[in-house]
N, C-alpha and C positions, 0 to 999 in steps of 0.2 A: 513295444512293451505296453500293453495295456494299463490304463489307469494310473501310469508313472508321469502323463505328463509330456515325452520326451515322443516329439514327433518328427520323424525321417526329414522328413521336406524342409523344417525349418532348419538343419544342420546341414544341408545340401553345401550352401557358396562355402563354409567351413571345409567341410571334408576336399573341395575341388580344391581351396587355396592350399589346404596343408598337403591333399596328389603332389600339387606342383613345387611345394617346398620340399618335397621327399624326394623329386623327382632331380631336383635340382642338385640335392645334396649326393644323391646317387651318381650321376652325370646323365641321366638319362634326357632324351630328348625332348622339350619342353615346348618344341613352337607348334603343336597344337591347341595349346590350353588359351584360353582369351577370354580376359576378364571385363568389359564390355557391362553384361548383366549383372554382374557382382558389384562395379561399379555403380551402377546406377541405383542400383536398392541399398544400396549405404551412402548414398550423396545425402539424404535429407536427416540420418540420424543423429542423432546429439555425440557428443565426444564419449560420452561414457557407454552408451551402447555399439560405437567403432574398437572404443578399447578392449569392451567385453569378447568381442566379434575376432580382434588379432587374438587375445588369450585363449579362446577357442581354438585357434588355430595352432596356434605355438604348442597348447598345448597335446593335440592332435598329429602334429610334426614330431615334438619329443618321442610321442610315444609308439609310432610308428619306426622312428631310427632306433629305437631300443631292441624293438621286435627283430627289426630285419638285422641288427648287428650281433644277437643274439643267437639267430638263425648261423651267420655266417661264422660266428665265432662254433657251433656246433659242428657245423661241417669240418672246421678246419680240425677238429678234435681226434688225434690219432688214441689208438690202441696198442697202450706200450707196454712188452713184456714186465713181469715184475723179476726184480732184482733176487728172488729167491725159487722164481720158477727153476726146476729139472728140464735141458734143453733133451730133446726128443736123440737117441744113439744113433748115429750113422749106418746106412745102409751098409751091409757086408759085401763088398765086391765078388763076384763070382770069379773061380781059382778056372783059371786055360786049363785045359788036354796037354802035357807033355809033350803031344804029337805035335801040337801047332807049332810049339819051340821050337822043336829040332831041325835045323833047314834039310832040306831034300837031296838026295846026293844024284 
């Protein structure tokens, strides 16, 4: 977004920590992720820009499990006749030949 300020790169370790909290809460598989670098460029921050940095994330995680339960809650969503529908008339069986009946002598 130009001109807004809001630059990709600086929301990088954010977006990875809250992958991993979605990933977690999902069950999916988590032991590729390592935090190492994320680590180390938040060792020297003051408390209030570490706190800033989880709420990023938290808030990043919420809103990621919104979306995807939102998703799943769509899918589960059946198409139920309504209570005042006209059910469609049954096929008319086709009437036998006489002939077929009557056994053979």
């Amino acid at each position: 977004m130009v001109g807004s300020g809001y630059y990709r790169q600086a929301y990088a370790a954010q977006a990875y920590c809250a992958a991993y909290a979605a990933a977690q809460k999902f069950g999916l598989d988590t032991s590729a992720f390592h935090f190492d670098k994320v680590c180390q460029s938040y060792a020297e921050r003051s408390a209030d820009d570490k706190r800033g940095f989880i709420g990023d994330v938290k808030r990043a995680a919420y809103s990621i499990n919104r979306d995807v339960q939102r998703s799943f809650r769509d899918l589960e969503q059946t198409i139920q006749p309504d209570e005042f529908s006209v059910a469609a008339p049954k096929p008319a069986k086709a009437a036998k030949a006489k002939a077929e009946k009557e056994p053979e002598r």
